[in-house]
N, CA, C and O atoms as a GROMACS GRO file, in nm:
protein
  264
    1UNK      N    1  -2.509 -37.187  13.736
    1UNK     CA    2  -2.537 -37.235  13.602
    1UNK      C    3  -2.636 -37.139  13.535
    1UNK      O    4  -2.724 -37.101  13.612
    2UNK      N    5  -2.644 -37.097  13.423
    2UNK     CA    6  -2.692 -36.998  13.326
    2UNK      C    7  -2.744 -37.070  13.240
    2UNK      O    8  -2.681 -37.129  13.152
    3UNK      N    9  -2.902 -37.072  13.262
    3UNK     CA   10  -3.009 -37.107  13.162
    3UNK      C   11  -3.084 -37.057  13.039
    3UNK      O   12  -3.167 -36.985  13.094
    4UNK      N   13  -3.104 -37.049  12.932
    4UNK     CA   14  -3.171 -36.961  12.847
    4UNK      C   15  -3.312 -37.000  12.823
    4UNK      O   16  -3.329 -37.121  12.806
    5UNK      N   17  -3.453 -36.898  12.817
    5UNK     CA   18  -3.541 -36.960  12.843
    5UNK      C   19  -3.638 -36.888  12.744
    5UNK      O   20  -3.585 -36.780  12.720
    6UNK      N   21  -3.774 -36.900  12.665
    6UNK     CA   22  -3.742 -37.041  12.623
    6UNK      C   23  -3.650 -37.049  12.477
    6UNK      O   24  -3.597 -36.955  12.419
    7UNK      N   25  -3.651 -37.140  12.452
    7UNK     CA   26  -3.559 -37.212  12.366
    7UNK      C   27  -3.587 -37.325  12.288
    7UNK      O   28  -3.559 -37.439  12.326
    8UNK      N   29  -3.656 -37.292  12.150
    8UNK     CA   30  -3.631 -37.228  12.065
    8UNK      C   31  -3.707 -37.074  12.113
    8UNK      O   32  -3.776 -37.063  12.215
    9UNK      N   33  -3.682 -36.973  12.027
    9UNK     CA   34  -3.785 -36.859  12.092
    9UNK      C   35  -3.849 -36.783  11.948
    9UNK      O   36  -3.816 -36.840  11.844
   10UNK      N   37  -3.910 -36.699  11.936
   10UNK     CA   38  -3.935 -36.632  11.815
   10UNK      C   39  -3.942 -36.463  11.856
   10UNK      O   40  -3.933 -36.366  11.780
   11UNK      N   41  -3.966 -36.465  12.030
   11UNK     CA   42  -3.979 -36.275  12.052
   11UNK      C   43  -3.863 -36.278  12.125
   11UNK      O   44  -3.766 -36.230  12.066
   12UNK      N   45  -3.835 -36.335  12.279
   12UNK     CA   46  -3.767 -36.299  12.363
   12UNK      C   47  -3.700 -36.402  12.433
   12UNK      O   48  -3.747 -36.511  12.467
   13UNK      N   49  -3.603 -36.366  12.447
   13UNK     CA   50  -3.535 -36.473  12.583
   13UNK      C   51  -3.547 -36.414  12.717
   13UNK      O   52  -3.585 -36.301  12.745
   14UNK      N   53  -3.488 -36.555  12.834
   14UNK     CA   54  -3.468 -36.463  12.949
   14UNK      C   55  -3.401 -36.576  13.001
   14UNK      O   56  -3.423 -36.697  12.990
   15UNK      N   57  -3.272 -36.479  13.086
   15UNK     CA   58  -3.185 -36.525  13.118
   15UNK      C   59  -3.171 -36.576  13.273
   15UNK      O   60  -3.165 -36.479  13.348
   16UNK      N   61  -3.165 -36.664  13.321
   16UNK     CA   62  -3.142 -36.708  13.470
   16UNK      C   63  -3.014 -36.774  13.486
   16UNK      O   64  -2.961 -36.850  13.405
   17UNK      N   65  -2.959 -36.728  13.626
   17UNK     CA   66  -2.812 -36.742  13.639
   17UNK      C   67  -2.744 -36.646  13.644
   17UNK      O   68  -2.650 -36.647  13.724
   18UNK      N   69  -2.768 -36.528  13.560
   18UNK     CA   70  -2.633 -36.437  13.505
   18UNK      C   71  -2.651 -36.327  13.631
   18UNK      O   72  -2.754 -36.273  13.671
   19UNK      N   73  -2.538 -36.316  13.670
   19UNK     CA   74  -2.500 -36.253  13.806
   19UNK      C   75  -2.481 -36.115  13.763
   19UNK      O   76  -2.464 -36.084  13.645
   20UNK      N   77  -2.485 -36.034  13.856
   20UNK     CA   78  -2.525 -35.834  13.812
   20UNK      C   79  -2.375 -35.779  13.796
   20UNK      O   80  -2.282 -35.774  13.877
   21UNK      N   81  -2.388 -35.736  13.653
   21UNK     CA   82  -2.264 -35.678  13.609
   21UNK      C   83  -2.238 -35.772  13.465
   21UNK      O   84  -2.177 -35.731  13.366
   22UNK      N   85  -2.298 -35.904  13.480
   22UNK     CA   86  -2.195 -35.964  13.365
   22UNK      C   87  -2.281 -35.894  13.179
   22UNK      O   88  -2.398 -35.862  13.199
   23UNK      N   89  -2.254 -35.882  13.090
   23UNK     CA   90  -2.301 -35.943  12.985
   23UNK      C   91  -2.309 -36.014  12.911
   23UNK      O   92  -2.216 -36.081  12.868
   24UNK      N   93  -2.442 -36.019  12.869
   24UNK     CA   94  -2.487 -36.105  12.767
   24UNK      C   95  -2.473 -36.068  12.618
   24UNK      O   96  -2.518 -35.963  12.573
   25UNK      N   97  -2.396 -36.176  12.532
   25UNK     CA   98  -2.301 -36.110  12.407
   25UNK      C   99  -2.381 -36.250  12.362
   25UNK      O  100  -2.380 -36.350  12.434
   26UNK      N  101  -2.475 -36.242  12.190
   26UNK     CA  102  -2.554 -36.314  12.144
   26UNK      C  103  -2.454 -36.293  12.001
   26UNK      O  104  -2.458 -36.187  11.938
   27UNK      N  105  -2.374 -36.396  11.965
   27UNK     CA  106  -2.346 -36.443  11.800
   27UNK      C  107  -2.390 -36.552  11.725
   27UNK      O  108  -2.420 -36.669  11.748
   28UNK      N  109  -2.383 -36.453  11.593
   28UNK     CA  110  -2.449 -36.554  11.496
   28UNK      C  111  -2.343 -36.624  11.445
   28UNK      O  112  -2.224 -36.593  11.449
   29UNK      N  113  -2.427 -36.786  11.363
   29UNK     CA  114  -2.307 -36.907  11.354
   29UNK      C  115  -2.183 -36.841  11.306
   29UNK      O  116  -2.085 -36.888  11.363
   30UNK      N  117  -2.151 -36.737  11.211
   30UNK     CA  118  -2.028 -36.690  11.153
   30UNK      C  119  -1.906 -36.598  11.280
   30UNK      O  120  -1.800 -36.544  11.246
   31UNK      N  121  -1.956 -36.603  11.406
   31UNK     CA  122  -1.895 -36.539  11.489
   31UNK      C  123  -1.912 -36.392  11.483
   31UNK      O  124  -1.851 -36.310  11.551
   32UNK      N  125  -1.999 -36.372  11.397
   32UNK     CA  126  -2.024 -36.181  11.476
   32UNK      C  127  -2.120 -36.172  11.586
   32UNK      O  128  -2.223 -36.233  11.612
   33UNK      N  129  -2.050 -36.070  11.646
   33UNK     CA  130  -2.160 -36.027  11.773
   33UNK      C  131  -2.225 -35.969  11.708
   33UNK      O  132  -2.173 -35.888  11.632
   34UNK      N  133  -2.408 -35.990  11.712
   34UNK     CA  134  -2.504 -35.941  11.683
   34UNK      C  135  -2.579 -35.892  11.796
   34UNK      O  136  -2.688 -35.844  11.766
   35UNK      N  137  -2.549 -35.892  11.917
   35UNK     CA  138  -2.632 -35.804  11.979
   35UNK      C  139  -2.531 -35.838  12.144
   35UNK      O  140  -2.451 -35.925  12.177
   36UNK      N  141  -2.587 -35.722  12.207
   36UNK     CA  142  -2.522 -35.679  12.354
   36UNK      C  143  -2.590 -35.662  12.402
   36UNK      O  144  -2.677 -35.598  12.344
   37UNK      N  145  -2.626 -35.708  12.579
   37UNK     CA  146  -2.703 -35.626  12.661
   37UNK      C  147  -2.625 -35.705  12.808
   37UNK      O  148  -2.545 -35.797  12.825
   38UNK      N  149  -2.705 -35.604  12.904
   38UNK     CA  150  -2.693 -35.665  13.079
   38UNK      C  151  -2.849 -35.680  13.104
   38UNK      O  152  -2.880 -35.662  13.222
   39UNK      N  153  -2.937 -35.704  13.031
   39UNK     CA  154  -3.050 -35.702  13.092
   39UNK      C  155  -3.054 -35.843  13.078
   39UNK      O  156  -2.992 -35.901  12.989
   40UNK      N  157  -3.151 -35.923  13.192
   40UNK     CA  158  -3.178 -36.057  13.219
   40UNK      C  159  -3.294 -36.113  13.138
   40UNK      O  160  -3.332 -36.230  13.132
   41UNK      N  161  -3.361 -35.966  13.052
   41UNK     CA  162  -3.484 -35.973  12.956
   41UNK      C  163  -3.435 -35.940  12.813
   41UNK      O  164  -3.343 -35.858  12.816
   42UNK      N  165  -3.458 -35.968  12.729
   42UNK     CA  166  -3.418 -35.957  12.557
   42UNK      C  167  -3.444 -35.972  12.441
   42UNK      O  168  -3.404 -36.071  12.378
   43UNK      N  169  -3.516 -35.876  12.390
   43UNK     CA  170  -3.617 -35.934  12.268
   43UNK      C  171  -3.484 -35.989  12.138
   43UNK      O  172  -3.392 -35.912  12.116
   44UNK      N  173  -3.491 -36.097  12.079
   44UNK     CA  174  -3.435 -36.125  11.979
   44UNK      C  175  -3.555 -36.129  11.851
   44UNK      O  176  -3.549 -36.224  11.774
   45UNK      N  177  -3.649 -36.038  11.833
   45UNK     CA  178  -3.743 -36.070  11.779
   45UNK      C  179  -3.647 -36.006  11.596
   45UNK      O  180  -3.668 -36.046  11.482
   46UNK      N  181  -3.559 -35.911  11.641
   46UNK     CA  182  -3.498 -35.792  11.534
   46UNK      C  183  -3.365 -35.960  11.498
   46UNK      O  184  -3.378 -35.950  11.376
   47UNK      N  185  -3.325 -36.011  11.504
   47UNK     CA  186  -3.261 -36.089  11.487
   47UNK      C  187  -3.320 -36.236  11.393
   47UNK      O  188  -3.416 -36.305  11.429
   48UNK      N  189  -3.226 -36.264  11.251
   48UNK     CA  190  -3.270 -36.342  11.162
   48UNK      C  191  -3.335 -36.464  11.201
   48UNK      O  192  -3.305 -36.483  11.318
   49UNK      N  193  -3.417 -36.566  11.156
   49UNK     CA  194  -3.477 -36.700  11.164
   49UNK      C  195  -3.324 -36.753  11.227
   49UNK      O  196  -3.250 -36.658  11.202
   50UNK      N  197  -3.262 -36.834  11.280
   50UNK     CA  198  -3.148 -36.937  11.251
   50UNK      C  199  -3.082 -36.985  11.382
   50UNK      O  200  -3.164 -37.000  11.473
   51UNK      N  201  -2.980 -37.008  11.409
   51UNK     CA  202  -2.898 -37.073  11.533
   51UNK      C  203  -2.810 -36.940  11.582
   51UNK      O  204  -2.772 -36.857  11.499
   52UNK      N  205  -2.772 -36.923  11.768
   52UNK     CA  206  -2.727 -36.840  11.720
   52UNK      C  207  -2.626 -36.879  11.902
   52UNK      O  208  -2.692 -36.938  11.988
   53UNK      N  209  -2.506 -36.847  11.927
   53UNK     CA  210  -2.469 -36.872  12.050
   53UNK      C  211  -2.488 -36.715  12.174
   53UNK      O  212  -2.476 -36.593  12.176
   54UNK      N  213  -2.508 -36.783  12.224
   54UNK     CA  214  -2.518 -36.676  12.390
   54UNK      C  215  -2.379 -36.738  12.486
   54UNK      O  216  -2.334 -36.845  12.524
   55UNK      N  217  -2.351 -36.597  12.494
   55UNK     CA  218  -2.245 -36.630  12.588
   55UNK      C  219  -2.263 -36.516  12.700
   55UNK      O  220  -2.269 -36.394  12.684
   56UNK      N  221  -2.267 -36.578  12.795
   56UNK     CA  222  -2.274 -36.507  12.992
   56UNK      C  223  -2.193 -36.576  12.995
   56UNK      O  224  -2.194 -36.694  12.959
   57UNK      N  225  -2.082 -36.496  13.053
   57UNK     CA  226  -1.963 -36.530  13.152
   57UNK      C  227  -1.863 -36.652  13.111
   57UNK      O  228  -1.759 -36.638  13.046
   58UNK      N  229  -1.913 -36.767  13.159
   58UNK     CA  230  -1.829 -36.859  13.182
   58UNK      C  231  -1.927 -36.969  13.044
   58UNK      O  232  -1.883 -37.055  12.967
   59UNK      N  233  -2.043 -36.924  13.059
   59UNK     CA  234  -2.138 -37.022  12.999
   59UNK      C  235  -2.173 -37.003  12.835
   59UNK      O  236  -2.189 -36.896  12.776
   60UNK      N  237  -2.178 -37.114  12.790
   60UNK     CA  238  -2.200 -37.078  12.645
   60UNK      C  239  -2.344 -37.188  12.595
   60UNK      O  240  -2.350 -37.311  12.596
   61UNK      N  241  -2.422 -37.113  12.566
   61UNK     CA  242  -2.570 -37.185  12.499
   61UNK      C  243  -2.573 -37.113  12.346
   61UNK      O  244  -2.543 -37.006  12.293
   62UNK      N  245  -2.635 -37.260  12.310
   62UNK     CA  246  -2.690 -37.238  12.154
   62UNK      C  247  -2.843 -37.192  12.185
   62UNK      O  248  -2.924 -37.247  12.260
   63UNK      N  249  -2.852 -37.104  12.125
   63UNK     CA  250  -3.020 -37.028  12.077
   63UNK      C  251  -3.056 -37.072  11.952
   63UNK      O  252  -2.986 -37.055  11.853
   64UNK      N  253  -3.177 -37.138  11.953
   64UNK     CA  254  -3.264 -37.094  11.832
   64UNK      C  255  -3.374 -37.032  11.827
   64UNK      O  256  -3.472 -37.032  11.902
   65UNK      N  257  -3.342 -36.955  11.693
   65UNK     CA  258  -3.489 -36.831  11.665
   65UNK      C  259  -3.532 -36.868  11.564
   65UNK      O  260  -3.470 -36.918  11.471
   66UNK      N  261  -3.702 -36.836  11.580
   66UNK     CA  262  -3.739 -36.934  11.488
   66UNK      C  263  -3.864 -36.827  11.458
   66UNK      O  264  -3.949 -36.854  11.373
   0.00000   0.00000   0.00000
């Protein structure tokens, strides 16, 4: 299971769960990918105030940045 932490956030997330190799693909509510990475660390600080989904693998979480 793939946790996002913390949540709401305003600098960074961090990811627990996500197994080596997968990525982490972060869209905003309109469905664009706004950002890519494989790191388990991730500043969303460059990313607007609002709601936004994370998807690892199999798992899908709502983010908010605030």
């Amino acid at each position: 299971m793939v946790q996002v932490y913390p949540n709401p956030t305003a600098e960074s997330i961090s990811i627990v769960g996500k197994k080596d190799g997968e990525f982490v693909k972060i869209y905003n509510m309109l469905g664009t990918l706004v950002l890519y990475s494989q790191e388990s660390e991730i500043s969303v600080s460059s990313l607007a105030d609002g709601s936004y989904i994370v998807v690892v693998g199999n798992s899908i979480i709502k983010l908010i940045k605030k």
